[in-house]
N, C-alpha and C positions, 0 to 999 in steps of 0.2 A: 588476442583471442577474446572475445564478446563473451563476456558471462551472463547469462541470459536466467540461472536458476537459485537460490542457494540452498531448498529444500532438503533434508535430506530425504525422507522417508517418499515425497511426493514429487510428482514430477510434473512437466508438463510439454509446449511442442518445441519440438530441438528437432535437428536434419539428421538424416540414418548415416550412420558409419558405413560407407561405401567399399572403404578398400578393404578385400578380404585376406586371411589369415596366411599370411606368404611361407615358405618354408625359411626354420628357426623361430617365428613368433610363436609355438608354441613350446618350445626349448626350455627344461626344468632351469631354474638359476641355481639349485646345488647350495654349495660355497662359494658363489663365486663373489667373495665381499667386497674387494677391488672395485667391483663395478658401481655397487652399491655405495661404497662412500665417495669415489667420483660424485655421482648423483648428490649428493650433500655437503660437497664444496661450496662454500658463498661464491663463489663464480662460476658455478654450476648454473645453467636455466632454469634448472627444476627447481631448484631452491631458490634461486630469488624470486621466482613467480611466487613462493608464500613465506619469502622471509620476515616481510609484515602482514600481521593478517588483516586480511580482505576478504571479498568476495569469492576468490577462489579458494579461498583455504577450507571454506562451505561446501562449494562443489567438488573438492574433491573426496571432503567426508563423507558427504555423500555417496558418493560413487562409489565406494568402497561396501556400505550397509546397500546398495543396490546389488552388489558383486554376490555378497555373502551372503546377503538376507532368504535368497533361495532355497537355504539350504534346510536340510532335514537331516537330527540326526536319527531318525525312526525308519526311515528306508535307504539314509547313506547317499541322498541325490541329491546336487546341488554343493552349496557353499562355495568358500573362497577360492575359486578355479578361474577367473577370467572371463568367462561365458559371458560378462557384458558387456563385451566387444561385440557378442553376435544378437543383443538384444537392444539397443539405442533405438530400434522403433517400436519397439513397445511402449504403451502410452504411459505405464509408471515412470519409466525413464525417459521422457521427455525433457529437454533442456540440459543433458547429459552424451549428445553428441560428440560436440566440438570437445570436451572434457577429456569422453574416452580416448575418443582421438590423437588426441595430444600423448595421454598415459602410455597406448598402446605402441603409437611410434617413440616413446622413450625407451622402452621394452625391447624395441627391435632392435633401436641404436645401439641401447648396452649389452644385446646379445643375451638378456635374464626375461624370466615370466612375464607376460601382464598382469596375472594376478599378482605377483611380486610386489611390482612398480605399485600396483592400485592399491596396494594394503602399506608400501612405502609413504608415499603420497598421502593419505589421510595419517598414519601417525607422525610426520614431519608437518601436518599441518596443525592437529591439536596443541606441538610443543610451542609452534610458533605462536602461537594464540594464547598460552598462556596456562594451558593445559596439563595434565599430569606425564611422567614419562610412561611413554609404553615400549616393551621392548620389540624391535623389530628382530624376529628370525624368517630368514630366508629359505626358499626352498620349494614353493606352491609350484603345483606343476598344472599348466593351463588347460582347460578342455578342449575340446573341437568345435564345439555347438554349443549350441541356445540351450542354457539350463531351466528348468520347470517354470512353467508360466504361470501367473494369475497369484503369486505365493508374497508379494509385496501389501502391504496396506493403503487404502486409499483414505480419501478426507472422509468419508461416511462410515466406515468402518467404527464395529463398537468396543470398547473393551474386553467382551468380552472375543472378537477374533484376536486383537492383540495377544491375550492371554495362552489362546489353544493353538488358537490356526497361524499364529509367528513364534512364542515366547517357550510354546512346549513342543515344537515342531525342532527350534534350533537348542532347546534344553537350556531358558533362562532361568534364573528366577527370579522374581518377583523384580527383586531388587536392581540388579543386573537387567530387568526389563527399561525400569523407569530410566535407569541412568543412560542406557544407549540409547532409548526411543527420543524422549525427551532432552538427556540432556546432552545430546547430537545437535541439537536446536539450540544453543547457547551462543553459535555463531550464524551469522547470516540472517537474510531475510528471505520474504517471497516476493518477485515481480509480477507488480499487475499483467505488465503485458505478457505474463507467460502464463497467468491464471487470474484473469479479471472474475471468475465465479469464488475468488477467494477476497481480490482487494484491488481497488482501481489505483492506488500506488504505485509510483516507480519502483521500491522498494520498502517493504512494510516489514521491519523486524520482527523477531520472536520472543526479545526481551531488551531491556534498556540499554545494555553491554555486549551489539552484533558483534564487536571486532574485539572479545574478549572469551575466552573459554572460562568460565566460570561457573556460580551455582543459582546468577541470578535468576534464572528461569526459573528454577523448583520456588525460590524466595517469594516471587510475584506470582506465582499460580496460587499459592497459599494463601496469601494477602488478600487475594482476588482483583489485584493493580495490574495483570498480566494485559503485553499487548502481542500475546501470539494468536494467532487468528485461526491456527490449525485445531479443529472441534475434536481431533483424538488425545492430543493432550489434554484438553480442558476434560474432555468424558474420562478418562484412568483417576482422576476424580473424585468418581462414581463409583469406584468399586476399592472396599475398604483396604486390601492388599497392597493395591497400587498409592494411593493414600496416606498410608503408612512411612511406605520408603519416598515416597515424596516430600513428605515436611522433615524425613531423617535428611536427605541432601539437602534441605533449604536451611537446615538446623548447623551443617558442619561441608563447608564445602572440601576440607581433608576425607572425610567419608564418602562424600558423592565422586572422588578421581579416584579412589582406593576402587571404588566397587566400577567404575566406570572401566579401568583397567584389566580389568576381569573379564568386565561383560564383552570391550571392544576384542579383546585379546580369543575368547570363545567367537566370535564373531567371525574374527577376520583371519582363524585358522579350521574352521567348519570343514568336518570333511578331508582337511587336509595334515592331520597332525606326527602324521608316521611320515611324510615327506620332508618336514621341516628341519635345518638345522640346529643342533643344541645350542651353537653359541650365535650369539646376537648382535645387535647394535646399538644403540642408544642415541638420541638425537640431541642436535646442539641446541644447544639451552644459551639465548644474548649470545655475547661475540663467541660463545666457546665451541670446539667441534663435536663432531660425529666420533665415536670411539666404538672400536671392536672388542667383545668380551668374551674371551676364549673359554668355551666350554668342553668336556672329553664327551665323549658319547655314552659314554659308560656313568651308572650313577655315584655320585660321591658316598664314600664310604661312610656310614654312619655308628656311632654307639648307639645304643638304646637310650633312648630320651632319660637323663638322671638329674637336668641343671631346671631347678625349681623355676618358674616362671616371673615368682615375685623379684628374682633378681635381674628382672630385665636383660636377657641376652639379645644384644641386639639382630636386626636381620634387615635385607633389604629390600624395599619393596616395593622395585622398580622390577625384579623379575616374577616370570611366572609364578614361583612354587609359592604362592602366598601362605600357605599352610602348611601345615606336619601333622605327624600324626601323632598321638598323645598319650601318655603311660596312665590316664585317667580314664577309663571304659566311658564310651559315648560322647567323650571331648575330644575337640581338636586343639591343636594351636593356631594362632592366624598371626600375622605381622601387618600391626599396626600402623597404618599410616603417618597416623598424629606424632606417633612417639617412635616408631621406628625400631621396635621393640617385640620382641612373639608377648600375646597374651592368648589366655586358652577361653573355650568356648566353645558352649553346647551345641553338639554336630545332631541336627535333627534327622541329617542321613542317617546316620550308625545302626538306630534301631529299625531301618527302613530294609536291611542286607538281609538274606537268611541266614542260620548259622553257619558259621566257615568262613565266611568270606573275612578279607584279610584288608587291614588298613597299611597300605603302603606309601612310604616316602616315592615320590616322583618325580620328573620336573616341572609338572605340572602340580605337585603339590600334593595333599593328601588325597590318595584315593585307594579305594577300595576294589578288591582283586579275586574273584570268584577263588576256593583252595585248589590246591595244588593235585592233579592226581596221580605224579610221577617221583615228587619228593625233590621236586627240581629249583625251579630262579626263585618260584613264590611260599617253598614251604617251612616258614614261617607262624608260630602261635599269634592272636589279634589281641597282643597283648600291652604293646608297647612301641614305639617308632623303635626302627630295626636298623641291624646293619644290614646292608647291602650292598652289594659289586656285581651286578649282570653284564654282562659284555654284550650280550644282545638285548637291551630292555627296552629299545628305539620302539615298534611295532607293540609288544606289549604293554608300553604307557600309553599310548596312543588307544588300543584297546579298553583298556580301564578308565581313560577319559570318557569313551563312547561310553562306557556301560553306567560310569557314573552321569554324564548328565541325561541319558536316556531313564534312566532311575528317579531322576528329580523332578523330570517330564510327566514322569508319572502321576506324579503329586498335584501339577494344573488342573 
């Protein structure tokens, strides 16, 4: 297969995916994990196509923030659905043809999503690279059609559309911006011949370490030694926000994969969060495998948060729930990358709710939950991380995702 691109955010000319969406490629993957870790056998195709990384392991990352990037969590259209099987001629996604192509027939072979496989696919590529883990949960269920046009960024584009028109459209922040827009860019390069208005280069990297997922990027933008040629990194720059969390990831690359996990993870489940299943996967890391991590659907039972934080309880933080909620009024807890450990920390959401609304443990981690007005899953005082056992709480964490980062949105 001709790699012809490794952009993520920018694209350029690649051939249109001609074969149309046959019956089953649009087929929810569920649970069907079997299939899944097939796919991440070292003698699987899929996998060795990025067991080292390369140029593909770019393109597929890409392709995945092409998949997602659509989305909006302000009118719910778009995100991580597949839809970029029906848009390889659009000119953002040029050079991402033959890519989907590939993705979309592995999709059909294993009888699971392409949105699936395309969100499979970049986080088996970030591991192999050298990247942080991210959990894979299964379960996207594919659209029909071409999701919203014209919603990607181009090379002229200023900071401040990054900030409105992508980062508060898909509920990033700030931080979570830099780290996906930017440091998606850690691997790959741009080819001349697929955008000579960029670089007459065969291949012209984005930082000194293409074939390495790391923090060099942020390190050389700061410096000002950068040789990434794309003028939207360099312009976030310019605006003090983005600034900010840029020298924080050039300062700790454990900070910039803690938050990168985050960001990819809101990313590449857009839109689709009630669909997906609780328990996961985890990618092999050197010779070791793929492992399934069994989760109930129902949330684990909790005491009310009593174990002081200075004693370090550990937590892991390789899953979603990176936070909890905090017996401290307007703190949370977060789990610590560096140390692997909860420390607590001023939730600038908290005072952003109006009264009532409720800080709930979820799998998705601390969020806040409109009250209750039946005395039912969520009636609970916001007083303290709770116990809870909802037997249906699938659909309603999902809901409290949306309304928290449509809430954050607010704040761009």
């Amino acid at each position: 297969m001709r790699v012809t691109s490794a952009v993520l955010l920018l694209g350029l000319v690649a051939p249109v995916l001609t074969s149309d969406c046959r019956p089953g490629c649009n087929k929810p993957s569920g649970a069907n994990f079997d299939a899944f870790l097939s796919l991440l056998e070292p003698s699987s195709g899929f996998f060795q196509l990025v067991s080292s990384c390369n140029d593909i392991n770019a393109l597929w990352l890409r392709a995945a923030f092409h998949d997602c990037g659509d989305g909006s969590i302000l009118d719910r259209t778009g995100g991580a659905d597949g839809s970029l099987q029906f848009e390889t001629g659009r000119s953002e996604n040029s050079g991402l043809g033959g890519t989907v192509s590939f993705l979309a027939s592995t999709a059909q072979n294993a009888g699971v999503s392409v949105a699936d496989v395309i969100a499979l696919g970049a986080i088996l590529s970030v591991a192999r690279c050298g990247g942080p883990s991210i959990p894979f949960h299964p379960g996207r269920v594919d659209a029909h059609g071409p999701g919203p046009e014209g919603r990607l960024p181009s090379p002229t584009d200023s900071e401040g559309f990054l900030q409105t028109g992508l980062g508060r459209r898909m509920g990033l922040t700030f931080g979570e911006q830099t780290s996906l827009y930017t440091g998606s860019h850690t691997i790959g390069c741009v080819h001349g011949a697929d955008h000579p208005e960029i670089t007459s280069e065969s291949c012209a990297p984005f930082d000194s370490t293409p074939n390495t997922f790391d923090n060099a990027i942020f390190k050389e933008l700061v410096a000002k030694t950068s040789v990434d040629l794309l003028g939207t990194d360099k312009r976030m720059l310019s605006n003090s926000n983005y600034k900010t969390t840029i020298k924080q990831w050039a300062a700790s690359q454990s900070a910039f994969f803690s938050q990168y996990v985050t960001a990819f993870t809101a990313c590449s489940s857009l839109n689709q969060l009630s669909n997906l299943d609780p328990s996961y996967i985890t990618m092999p890391i050197g010779n070791g495998a793929a492992k399934k991590h069994t989760v109930k659907s129902t949330l684990a039972r909790r005491s009310a948060y009593s174990t002081d934080v200075t004693e370090q309880e550990a937590c892991e933080t390789h899953t979603r729930a990176a936070t909890r909620c905090s017996t401290q009024p307007g703190y949370i807890e977060k789990c610590s990358y560096e140390t692997g450990t909860w420390v607590r920390e001023f939730d600038p959401m908290a005072a952003s709710y109006t009264p009532g609304y409720e800080c709930v443990d979820t799998r998705y981690g601390a969020r806040w939950l409109p009250p209750t007005t039946d005395g039912g899953k969520f009636g609970y005082a916001a007083r303290s991380r709770r116990s809870v056992d909802e037997e249906d709480a699938v659909v309603q964490e999902a809901e409290a995702e949306v309304i928290y980062r449509a809430k954050r949105a607010e704040e761009l």
